[in-house]
VOMARGU-546140 format. One record per residue (C-alpha): residue number from 1; residue in three letters; x, y, z. Coordinates in steps of 0.2 Angstrom, whole numbers. Example, Ala and Ser with C-alpha at 12.3 -4.5 7.8 and 13.67 -1.06 7.14 Angstrom:
# VOMARGU-546140
R   k   r     u     v     w
R   1 ALA    62   -22    39
R   2 SER    68    -5    36
***
This chain:
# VOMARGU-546140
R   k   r     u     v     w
R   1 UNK   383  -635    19
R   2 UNK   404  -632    26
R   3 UNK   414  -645    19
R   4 UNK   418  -649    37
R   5 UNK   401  -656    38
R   6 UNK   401  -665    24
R   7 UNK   415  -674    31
R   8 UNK   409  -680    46
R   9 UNK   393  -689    41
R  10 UNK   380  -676    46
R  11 UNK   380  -669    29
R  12 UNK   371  -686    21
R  13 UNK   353  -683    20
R  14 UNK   350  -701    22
R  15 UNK   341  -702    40
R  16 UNK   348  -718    43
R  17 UNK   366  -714    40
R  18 UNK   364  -697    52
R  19 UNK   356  -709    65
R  20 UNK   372  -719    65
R  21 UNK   381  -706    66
R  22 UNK   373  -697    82
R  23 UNK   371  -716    90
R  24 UNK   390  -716    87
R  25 UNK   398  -700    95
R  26 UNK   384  -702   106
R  27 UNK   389  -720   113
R  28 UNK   410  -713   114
R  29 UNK   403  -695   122
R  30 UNK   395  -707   137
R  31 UNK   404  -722   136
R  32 UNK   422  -714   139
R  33 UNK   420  -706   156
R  34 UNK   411  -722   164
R  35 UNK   427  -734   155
R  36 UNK   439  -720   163
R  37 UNK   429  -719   179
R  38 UNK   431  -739   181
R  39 UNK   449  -738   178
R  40 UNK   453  -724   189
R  41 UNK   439  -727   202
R  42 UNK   451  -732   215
R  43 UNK   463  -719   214
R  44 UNK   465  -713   231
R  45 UNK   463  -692   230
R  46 UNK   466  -688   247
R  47 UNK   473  -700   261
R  48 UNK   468  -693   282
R  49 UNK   479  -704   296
R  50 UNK   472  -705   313
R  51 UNK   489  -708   324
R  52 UNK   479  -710   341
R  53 UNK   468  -725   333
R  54 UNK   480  -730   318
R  55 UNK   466  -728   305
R  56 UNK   465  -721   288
R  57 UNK   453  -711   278
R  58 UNK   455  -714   258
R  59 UNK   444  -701   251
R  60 UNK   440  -707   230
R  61 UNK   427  -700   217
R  62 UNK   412  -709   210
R  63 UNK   403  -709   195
R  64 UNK   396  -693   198
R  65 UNK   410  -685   204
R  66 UNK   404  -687   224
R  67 UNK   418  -691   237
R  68 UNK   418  -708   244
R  69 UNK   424  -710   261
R  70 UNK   433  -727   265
R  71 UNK   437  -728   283
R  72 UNK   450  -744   288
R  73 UNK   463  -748   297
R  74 UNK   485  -755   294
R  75 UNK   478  -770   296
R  76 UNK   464  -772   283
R  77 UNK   477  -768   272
R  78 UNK   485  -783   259
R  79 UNK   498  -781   246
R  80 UNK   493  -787   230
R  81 UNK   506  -801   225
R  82 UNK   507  -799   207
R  83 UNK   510  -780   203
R  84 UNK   493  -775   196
R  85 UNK   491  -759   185
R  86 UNK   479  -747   194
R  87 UNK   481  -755   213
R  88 UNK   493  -750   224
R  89 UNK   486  -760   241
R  90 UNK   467  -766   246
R  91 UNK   459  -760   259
R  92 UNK   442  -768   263
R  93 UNK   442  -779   246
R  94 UNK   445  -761   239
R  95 UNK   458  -758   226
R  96 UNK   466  -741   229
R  97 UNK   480  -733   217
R  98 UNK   491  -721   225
R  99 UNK   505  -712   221
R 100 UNK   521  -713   233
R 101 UNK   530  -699   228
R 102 UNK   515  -688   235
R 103 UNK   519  -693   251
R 104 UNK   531  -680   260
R 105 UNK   538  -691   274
R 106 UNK   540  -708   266
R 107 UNK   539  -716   284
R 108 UNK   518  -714   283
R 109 UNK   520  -722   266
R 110 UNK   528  -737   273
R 111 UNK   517  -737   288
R 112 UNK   502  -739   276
R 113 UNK   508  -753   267
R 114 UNK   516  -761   281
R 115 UNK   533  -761   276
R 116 UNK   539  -755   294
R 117 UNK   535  -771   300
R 118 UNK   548  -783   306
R 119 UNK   554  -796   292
R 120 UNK   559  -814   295
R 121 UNK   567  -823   279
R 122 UNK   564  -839   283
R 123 UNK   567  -853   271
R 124 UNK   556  -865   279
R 125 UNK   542  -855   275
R 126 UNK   546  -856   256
R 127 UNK   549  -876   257
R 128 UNK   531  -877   263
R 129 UNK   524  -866   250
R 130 UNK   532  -875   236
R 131 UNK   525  -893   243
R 132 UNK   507  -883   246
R 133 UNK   509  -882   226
***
């Protein structure tokens, strides 16, 4: 047998020591796309805006590579408020990643995370939130 062989483990004539082998590429061969797949599942691969009705459709993969439509509107949308890894916003308890720097006008951007909002810095509202606590 090539040296290479040897090496690796398939070389052993031991049965059981070949089984462990195969179980074991076998498991990191299947196990590492569905691990990657639940990380990345939420990663937005192309975003549609409807200006007439000011909706959005996220378009992500699933498991087996099929696009997932997930139609929702500005409002559904919630910021998370502890800056997670692989989510950018929720939309419909969905976590979806995406990246900013794809967006050509940065104006839809903010738009979609509700940044063009108005914004009232109002201390009162952080005195109640500490006594909530």
């Amino acid at each position: 047998m090539p040296y290479i062989l040897f090496k690796t483990g398939i070389g052993y004539h031991s049965i059981i020591v070949q089984a462990a082998f195969y179980v074991t590429v076998g498991l990191f061969t299947f196990i590492t796309p569905v691990a990657l797949h639940f990380i990345t599942k939420g990663y937005v691969v192309r975003l549609y805006h409807n200006s007439v009705t000011d909706t959005y459709t996220a378009i992500t993969y699933s498991v087996f590579l099929a696009e997932k439509k997930t139609v929702f509107h500005q409002s559904d949308v919630t910021i998370p408020g502890v800056s997670k890894m692989f989510t950018t916003f929720y939309a419909k308890n969905s976590s979806m990643l995406i990246n900013p720097m794809l967006f050509l006008d940065t104006s839809d951007y903010k738009h979609l995370l509700g940044y063009d909002k108005p914004f009232a810095f109002d201390a009162e509202e952080f005195d109640n939130s500490d006594k909530d606590r």
